[in-house]
N, C-alpha and C positions, 0 to 999 in steps of 0.2 A: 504494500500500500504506500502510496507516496502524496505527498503534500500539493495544494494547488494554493491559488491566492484567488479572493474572493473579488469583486465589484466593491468591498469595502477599501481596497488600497486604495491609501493618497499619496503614494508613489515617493515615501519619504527616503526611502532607501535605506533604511537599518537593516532591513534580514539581506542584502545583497553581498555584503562582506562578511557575513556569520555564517553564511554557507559553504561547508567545508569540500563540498566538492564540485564547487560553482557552478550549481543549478540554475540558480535563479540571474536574469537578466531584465535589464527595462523593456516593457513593449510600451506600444503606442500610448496607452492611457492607465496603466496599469506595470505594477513586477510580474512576470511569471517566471513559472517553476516547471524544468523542464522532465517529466515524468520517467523516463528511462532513467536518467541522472539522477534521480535522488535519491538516497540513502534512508528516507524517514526519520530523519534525527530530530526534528522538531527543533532544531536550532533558528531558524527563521520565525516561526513563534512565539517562542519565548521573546522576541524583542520586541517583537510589531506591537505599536502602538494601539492599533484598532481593528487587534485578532482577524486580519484578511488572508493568512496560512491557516489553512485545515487540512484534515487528512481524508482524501480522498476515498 
């Protein structure tokens, strides 16, 4: 099971460098997480401000 980012991102960027296996990138209006790459560590999570990592 791996993490995605919700419609709640405001694109603040704190889970972008907490991810250890550099999942996550900016898209257009939104971070996303990119589902083969992720480890499920929930380390993007823990940071976000306004819980837009969930596990899929």
């Amino acid at each position: 099971m791996s993490y995605k980012i919700t419609d709640a991102c405001i694109s603040c960027g704190a889970c972008e460098p907490e991810c250890p296996v550099g999942a996550i990138t900016a898209g257009d209006d939104k971070y996303v997480i990119d589902a083969a790459a992720c480890i499920d560590c929930g380390a993007c999570a823990s940071v976000c401000p306004v819980e837009a990592p969930v596990q899929e």
